[in-house]
PyMOL Python script that loads the backbone (N, CA, C, O; Angstrom):
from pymol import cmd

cmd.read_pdbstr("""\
ATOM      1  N   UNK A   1      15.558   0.823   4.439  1.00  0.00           N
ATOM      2  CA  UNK A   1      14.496   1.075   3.504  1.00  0.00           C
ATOM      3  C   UNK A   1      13.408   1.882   4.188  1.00  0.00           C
ATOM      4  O   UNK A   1      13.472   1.627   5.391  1.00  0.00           O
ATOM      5  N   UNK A   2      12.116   3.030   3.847  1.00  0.00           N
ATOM      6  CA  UNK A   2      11.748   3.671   3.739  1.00  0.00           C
ATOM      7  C   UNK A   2      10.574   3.389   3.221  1.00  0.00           C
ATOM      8  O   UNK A   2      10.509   2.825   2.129  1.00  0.00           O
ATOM      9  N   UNK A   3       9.406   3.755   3.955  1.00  0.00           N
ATOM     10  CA  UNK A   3       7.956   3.376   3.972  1.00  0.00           C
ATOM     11  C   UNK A   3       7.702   4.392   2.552  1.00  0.00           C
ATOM     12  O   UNK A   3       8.328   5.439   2.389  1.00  0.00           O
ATOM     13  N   UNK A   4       6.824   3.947   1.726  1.00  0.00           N
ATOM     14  CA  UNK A   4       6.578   5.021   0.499  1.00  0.00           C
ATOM     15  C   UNK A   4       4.934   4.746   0.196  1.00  0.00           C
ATOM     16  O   UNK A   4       4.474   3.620   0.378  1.00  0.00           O
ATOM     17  N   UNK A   5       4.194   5.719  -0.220  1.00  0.00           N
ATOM     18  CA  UNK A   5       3.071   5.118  -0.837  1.00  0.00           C
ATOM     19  C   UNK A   5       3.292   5.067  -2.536  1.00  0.00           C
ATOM     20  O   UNK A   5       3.892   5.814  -3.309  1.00  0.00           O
ATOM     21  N   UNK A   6       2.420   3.675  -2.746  1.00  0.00           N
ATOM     22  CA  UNK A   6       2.720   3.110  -4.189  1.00  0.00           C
ATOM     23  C   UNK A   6       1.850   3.538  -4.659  1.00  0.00           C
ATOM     24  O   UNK A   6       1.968   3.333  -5.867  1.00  0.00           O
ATOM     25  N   UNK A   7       1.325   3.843  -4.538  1.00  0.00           N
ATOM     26  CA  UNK A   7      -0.439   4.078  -5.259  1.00  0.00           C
ATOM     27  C   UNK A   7       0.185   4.824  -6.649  1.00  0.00           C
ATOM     28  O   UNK A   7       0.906   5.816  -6.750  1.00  0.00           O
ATOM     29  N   UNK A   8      -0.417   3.895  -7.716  1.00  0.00           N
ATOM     30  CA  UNK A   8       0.012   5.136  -8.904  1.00  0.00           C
ATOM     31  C   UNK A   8       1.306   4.598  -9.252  1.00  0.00           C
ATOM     32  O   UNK A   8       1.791   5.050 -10.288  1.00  0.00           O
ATOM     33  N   UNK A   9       2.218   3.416  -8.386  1.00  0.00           N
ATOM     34  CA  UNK A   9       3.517   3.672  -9.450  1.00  0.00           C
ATOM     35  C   UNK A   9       3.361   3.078 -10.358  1.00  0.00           C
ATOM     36  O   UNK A   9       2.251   2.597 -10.588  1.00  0.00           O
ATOM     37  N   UNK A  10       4.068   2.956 -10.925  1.00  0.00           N
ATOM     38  CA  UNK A  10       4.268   2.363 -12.777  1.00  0.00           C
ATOM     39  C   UNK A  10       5.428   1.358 -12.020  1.00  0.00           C
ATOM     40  O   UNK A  10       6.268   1.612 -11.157  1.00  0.00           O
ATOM     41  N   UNK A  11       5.113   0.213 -12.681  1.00  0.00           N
ATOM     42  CA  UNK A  11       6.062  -1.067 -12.258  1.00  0.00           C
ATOM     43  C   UNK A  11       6.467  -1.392 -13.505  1.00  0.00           C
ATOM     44  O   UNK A  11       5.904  -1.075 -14.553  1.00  0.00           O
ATOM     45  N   UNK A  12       7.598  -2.125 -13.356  1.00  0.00           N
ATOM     46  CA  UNK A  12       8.521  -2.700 -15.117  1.00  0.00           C
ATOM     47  C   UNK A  12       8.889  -3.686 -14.599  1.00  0.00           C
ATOM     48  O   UNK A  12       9.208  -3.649 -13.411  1.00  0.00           O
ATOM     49  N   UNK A  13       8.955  -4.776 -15.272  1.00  0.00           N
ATOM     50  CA  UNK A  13       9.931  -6.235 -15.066  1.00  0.00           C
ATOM     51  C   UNK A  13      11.042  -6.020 -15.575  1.00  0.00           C
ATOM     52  O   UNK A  13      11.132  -5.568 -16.717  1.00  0.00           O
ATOM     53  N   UNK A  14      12.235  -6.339 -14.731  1.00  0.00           N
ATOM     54  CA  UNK A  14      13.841  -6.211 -14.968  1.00  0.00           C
ATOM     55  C   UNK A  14      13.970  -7.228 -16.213  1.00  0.00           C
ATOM     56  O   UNK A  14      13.596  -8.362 -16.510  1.00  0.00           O
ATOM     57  N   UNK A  15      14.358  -6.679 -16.502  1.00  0.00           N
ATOM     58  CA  UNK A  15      15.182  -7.619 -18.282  1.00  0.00           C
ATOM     59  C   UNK A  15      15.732  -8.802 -17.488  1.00  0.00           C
ATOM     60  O   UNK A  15      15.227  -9.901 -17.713  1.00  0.00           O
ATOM     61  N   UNK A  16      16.470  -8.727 -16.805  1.00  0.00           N
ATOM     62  CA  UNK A  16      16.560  -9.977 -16.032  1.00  0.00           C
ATOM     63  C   UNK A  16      15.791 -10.780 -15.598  1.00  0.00           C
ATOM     64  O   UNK A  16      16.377 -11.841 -15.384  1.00  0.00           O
ATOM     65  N   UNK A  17      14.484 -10.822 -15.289  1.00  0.00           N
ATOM     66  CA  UNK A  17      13.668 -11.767 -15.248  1.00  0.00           C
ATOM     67  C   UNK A  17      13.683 -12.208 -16.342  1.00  0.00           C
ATOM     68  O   UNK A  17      13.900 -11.816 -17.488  1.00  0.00           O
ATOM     69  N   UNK A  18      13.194 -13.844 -15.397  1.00  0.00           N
ATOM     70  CA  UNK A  18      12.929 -14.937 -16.870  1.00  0.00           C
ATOM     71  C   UNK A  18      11.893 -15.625 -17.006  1.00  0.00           C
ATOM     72  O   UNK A  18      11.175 -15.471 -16.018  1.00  0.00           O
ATOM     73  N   UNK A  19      11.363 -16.461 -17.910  1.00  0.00           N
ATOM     74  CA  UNK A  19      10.149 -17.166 -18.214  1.00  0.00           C
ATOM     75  C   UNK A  19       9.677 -17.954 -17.184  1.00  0.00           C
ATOM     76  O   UNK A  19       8.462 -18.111 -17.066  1.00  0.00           O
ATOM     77  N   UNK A  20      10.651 -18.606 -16.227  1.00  0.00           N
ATOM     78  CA  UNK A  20      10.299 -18.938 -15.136  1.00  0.00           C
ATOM     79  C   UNK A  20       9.379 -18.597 -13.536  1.00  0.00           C
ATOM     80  O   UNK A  20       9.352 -19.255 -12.496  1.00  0.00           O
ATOM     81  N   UNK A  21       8.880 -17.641 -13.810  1.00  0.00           N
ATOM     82  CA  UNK A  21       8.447 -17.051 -12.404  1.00  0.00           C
ATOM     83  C   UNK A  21       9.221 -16.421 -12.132  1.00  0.00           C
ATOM     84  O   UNK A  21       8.675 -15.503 -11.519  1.00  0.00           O
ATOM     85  N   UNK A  22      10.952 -16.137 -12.189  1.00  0.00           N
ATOM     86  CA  UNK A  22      11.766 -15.753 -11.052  1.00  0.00           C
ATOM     87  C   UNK A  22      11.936 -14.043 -11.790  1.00  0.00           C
ATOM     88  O   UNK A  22      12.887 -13.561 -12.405  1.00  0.00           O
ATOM     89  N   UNK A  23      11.054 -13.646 -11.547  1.00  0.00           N
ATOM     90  CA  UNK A  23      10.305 -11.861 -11.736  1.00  0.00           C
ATOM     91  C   UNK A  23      10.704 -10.950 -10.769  1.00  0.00           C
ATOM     92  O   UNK A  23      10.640 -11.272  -9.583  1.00  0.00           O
ATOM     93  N   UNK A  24      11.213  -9.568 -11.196  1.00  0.00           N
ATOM     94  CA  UNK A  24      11.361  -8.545  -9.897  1.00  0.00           C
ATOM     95  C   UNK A  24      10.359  -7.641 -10.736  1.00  0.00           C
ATOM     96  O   UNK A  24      10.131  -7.963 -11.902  1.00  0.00           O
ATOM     97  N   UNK A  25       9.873  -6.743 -10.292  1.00  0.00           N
ATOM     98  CA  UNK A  25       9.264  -5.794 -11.070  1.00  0.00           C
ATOM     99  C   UNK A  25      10.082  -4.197  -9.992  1.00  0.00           C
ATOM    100  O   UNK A  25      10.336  -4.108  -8.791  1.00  0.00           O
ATOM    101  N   UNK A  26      10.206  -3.502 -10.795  1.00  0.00           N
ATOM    102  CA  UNK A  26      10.568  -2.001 -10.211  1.00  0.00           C
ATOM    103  C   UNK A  26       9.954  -0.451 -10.679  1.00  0.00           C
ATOM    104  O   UNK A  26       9.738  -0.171 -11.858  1.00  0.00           O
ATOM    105  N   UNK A  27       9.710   0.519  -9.507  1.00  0.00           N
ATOM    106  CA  UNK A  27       8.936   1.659 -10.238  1.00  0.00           C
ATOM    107  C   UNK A  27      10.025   2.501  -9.403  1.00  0.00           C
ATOM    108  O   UNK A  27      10.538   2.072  -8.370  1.00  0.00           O
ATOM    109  N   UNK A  28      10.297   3.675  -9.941  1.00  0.00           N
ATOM    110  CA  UNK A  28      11.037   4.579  -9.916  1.00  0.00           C
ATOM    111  C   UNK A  28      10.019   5.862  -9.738  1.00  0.00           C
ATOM    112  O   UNK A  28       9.499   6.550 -10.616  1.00  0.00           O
ATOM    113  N   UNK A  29       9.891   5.966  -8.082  1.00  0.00           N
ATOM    114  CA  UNK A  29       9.166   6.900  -7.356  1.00  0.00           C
ATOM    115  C   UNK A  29       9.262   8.486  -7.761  1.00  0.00           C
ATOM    116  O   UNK A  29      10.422   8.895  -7.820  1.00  0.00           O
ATOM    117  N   UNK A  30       8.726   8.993  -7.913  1.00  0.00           N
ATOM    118  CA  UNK A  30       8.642  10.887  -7.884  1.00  0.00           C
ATOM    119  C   UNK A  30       9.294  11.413  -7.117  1.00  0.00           C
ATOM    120  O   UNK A  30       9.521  12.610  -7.295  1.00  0.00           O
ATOM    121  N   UNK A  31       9.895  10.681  -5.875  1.00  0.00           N
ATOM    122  CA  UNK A  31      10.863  11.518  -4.946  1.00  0.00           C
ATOM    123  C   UNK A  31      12.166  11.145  -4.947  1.00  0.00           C
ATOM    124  O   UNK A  31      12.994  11.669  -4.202  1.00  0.00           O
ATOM    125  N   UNK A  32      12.410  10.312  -5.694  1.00  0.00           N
ATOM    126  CA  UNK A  32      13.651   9.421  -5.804  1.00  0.00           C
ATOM    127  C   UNK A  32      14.210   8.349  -5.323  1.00  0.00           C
ATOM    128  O   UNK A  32      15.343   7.870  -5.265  1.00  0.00           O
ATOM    129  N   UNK A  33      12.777   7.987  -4.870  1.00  0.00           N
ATOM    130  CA  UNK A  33      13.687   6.217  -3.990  1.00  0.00           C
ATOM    131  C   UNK A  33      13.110   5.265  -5.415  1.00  0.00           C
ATOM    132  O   UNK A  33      12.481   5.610  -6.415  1.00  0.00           O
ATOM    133  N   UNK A  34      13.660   3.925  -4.957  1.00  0.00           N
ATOM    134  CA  UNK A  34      13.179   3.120  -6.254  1.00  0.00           C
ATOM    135  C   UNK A  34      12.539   2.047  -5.192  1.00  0.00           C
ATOM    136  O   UNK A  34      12.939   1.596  -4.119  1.00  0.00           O
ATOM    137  N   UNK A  35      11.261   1.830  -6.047  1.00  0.00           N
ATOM    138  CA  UNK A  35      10.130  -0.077  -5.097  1.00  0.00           C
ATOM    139  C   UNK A  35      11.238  -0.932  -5.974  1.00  0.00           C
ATOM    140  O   UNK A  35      11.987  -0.699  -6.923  1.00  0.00           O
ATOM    141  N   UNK A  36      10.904  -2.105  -5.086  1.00  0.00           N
ATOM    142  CA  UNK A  36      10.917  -3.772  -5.656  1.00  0.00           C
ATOM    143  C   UNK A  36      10.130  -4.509  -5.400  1.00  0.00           C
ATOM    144  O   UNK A  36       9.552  -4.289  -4.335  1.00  0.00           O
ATOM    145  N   UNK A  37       9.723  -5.643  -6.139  1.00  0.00           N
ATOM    146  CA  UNK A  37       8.946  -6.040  -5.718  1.00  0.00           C
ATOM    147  C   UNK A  37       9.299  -7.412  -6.778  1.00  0.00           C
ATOM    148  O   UNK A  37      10.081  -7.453  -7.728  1.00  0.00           O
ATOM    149  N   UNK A  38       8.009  -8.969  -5.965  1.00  0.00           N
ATOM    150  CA  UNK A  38       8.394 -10.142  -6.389  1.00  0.00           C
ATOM    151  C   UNK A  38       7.000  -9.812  -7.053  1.00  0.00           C
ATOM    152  O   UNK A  38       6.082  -9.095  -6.654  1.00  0.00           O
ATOM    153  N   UNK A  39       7.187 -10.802  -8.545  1.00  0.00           N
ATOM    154  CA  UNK A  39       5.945 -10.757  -9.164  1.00  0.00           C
ATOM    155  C   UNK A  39       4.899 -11.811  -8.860  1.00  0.00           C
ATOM    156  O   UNK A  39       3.689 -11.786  -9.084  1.00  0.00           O
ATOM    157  N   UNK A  40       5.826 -12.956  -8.169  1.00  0.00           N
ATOM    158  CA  UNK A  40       4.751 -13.899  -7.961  1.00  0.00           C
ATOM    159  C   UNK A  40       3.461 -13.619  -6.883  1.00  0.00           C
ATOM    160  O   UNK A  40       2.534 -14.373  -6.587  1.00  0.00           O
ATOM    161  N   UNK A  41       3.715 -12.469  -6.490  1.00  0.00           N
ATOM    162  CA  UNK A  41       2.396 -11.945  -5.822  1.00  0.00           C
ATOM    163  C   UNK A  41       1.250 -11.505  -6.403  1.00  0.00           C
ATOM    164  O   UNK A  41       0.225 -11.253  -5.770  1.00  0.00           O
ATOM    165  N   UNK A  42       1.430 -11.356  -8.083  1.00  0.00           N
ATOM    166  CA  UNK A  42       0.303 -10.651  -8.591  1.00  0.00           C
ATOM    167  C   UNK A  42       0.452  -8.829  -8.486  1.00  0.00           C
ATOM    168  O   UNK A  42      -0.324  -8.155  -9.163  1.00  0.00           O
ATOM    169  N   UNK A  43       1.552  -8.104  -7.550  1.00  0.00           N
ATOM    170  CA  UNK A  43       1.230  -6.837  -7.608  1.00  0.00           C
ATOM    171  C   UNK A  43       0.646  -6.972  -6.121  1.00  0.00           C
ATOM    172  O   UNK A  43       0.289  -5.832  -5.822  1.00  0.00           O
ATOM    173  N   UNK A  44       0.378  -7.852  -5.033  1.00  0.00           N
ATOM    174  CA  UNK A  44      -0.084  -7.623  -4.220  1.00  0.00           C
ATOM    175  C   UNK A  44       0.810  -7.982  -2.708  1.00  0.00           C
ATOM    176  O   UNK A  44       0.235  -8.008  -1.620  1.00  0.00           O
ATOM    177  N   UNK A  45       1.826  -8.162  -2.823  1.00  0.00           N
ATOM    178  CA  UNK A  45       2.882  -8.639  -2.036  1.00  0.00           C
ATOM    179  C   UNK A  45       3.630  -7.267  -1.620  1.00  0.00           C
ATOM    180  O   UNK A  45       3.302  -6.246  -2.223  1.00  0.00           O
ATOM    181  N   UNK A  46       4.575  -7.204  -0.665  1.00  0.00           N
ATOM    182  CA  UNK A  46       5.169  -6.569  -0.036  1.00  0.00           C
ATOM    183  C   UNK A  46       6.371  -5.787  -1.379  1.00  0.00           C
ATOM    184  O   UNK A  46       6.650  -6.275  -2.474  1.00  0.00           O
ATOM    185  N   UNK A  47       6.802  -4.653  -0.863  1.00  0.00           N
ATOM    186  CA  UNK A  47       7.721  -3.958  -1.513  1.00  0.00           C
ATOM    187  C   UNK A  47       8.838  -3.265  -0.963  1.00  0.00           C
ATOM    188  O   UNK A  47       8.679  -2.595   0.057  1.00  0.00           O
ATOM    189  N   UNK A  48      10.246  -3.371  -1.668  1.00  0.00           N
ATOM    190  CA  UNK A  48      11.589  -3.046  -0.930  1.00  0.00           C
ATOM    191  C   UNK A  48      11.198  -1.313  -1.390  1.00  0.00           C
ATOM    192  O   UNK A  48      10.439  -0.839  -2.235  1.00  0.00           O
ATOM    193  N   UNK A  49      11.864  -0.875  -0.662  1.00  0.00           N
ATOM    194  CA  UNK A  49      11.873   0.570  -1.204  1.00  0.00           C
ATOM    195  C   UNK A  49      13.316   1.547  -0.840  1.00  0.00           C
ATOM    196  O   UNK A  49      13.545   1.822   0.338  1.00  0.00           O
ATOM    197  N   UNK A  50      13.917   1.863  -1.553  1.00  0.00           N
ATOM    198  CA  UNK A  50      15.322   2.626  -1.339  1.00  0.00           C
ATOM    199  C   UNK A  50      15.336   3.683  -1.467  1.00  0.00           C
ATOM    200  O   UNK A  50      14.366   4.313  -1.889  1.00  0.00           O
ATOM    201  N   UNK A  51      16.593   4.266  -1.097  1.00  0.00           N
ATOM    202  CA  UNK A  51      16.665   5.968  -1.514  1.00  0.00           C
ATOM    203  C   UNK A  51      17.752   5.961  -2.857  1.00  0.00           C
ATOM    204  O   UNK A  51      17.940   4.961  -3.549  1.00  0.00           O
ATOM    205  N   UNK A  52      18.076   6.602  -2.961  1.00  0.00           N
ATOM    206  CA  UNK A  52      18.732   6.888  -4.048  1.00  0.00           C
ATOM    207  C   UNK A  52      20.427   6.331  -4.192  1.00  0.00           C
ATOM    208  O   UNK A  52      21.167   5.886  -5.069  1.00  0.00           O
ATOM    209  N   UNK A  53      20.476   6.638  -2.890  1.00  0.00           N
ATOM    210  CA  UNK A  53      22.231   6.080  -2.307  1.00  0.00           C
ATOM    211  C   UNK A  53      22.110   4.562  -2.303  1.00  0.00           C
ATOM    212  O   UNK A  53      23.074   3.804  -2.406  1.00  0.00           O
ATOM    213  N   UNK A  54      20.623   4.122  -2.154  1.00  0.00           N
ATOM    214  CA  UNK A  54      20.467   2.739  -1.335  1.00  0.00           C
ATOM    215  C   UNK A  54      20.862   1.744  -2.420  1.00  0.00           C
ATOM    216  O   UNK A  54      21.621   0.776  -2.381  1.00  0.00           O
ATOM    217  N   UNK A  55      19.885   2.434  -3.717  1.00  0.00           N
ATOM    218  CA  UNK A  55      19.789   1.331  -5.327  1.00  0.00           C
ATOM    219  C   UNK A  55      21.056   1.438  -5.957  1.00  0.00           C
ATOM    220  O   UNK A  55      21.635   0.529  -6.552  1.00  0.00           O
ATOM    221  N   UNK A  56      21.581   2.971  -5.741  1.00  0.00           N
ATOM    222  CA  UNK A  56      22.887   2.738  -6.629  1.00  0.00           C
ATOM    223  C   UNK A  56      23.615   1.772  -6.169  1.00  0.00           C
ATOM    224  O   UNK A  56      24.004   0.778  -6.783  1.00  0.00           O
ATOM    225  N   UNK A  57      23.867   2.161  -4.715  1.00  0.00           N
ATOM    226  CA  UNK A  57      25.056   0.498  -3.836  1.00  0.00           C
ATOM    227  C   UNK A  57      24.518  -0.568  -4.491  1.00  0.00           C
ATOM    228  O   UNK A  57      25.284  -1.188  -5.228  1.00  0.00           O
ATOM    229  N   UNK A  58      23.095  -1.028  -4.380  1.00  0.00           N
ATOM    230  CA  UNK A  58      22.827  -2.304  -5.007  1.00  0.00           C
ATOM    231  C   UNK A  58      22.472  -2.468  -6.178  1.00  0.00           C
ATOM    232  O   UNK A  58      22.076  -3.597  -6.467  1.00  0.00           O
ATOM    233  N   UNK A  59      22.487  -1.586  -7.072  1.00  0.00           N
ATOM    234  CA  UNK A  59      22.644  -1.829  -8.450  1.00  0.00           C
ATOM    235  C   UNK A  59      24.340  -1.375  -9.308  1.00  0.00           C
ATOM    236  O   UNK A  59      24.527  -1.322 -10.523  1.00  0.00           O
ATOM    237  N   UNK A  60      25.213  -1.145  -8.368  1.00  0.00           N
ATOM    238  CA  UNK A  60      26.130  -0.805  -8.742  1.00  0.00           C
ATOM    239  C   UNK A  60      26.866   0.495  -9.570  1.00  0.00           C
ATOM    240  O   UNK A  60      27.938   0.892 -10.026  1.00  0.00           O
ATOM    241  N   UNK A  61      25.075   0.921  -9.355  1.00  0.00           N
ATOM    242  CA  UNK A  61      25.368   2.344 -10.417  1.00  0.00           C
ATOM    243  C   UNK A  61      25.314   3.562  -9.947  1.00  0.00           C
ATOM    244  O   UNK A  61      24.374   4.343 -10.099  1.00  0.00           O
ATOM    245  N   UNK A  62      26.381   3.772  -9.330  1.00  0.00           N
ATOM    246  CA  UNK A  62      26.751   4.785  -8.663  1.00  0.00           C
ATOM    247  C   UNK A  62      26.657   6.507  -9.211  1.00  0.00           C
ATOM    248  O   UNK A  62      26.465   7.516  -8.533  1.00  0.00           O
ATOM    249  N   UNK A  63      26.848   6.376 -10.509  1.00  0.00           N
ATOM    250  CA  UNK A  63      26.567   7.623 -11.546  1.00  0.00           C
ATOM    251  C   UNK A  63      24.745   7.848 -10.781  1.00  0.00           C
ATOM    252  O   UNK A  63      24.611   8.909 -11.390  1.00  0.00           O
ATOM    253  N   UNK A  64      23.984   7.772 -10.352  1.00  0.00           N
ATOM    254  CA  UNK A  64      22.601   8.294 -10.363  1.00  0.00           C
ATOM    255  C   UNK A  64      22.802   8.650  -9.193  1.00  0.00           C
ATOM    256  O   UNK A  64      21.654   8.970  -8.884  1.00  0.00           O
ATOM    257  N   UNK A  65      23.407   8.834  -8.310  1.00  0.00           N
ATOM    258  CA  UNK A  65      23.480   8.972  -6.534  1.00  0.00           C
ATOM    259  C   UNK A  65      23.258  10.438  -6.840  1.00  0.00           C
ATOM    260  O   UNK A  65      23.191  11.257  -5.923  1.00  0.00           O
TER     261      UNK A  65
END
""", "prot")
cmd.dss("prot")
cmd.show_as("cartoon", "prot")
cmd.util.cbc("prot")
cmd.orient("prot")
């Protein structure tokens, strides 16, 4: 993973989160890596950050590489 500045991203909660706390939120960077992040931080907690090769492997969706 790959240091990025966030400033400015736009974050979304995965449809997969549920009513429970158990929240990812994700923004889809201008250069093409994608953040993650846990929501129980408020937005103020640490963030995964990938490249493009990185999210498809772990999202399985290899069509965006």
């Amino acid at each position: 993973m790959n240091s990025a500045d966030l400033t400015g991203a736009v974050w979304r909660k995965s449809t997969r989160s549920d009513a429970n706390s158990n929240c990812v939120e994700v923004a889809f960077l201008g250069n093409g890596q994608v953040a993650a992040r846990d929501t129980k931080h408020d937005g103020h907690g640490p963030a995964l950050v990938f490249t493009p090769a990185q999210w498809a492997a772990f999202t399985g969706n290899t069509a965006r590489v």
